[in-house]
N, C-alpha and C positions, 0 to 999 in steps of 0.2 A: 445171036445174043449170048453173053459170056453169063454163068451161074452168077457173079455178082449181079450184075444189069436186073437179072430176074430176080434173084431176093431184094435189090432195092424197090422193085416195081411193087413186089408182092406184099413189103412192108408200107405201102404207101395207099392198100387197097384198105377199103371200110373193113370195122370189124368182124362183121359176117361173111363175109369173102375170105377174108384171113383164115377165119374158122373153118370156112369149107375145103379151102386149099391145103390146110395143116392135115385135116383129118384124109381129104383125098391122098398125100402124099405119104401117110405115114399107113395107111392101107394100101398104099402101091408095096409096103416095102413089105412086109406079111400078108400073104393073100390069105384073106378066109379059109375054113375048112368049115362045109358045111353043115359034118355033122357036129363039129364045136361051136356054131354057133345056134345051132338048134338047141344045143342042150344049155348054151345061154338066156334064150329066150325062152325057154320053159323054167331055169330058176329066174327070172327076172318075176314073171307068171309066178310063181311060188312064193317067193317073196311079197309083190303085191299082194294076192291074197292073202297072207299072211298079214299084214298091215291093215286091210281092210277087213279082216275078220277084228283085229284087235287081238290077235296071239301076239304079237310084238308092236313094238316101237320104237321112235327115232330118236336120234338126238345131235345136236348142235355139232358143228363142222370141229367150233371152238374147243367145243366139249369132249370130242373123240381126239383132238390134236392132244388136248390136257393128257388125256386114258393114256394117251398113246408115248409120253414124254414120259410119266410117273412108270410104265412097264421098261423102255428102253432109256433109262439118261442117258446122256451122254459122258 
């Protein structure tokens, strides 16, 4: 099977296959370091609690695109 054949297969799979396959492929191409992803999931853990204490909070996808256009125009 030539790489086209398989990206048309792969574009043809449900969405959630799609997703698993992106994310599988795109971790083939950087493998993990364990201890960078330890220290991911400890600020992930940090942040959480930090959200659930109510020290901080969220805001809109929209809203951070805005933050983010008014710091960087183009």
């Amino acid at each position: 099977m030539t790489t086209l054949q398989l990206l048309k297969e792969a574009q043809d799979l449900p969405l959630e296959e799609k997703a698993l396959l992106a994310d599988s492929l795109l971790r083939s191409l950087s493998p993990s370091d364990p201890a960078l992803e330890a220290q991911w999931i400890a600020e992930v853990r940090r942040r959480s609690a930090a959200l659930d204490a109510g020290m901080t909070s969220t805001i809109s996808l929209e809203e951070w695109r805005q933050k983010v256009q008014a710091r960087f125009p183009r």
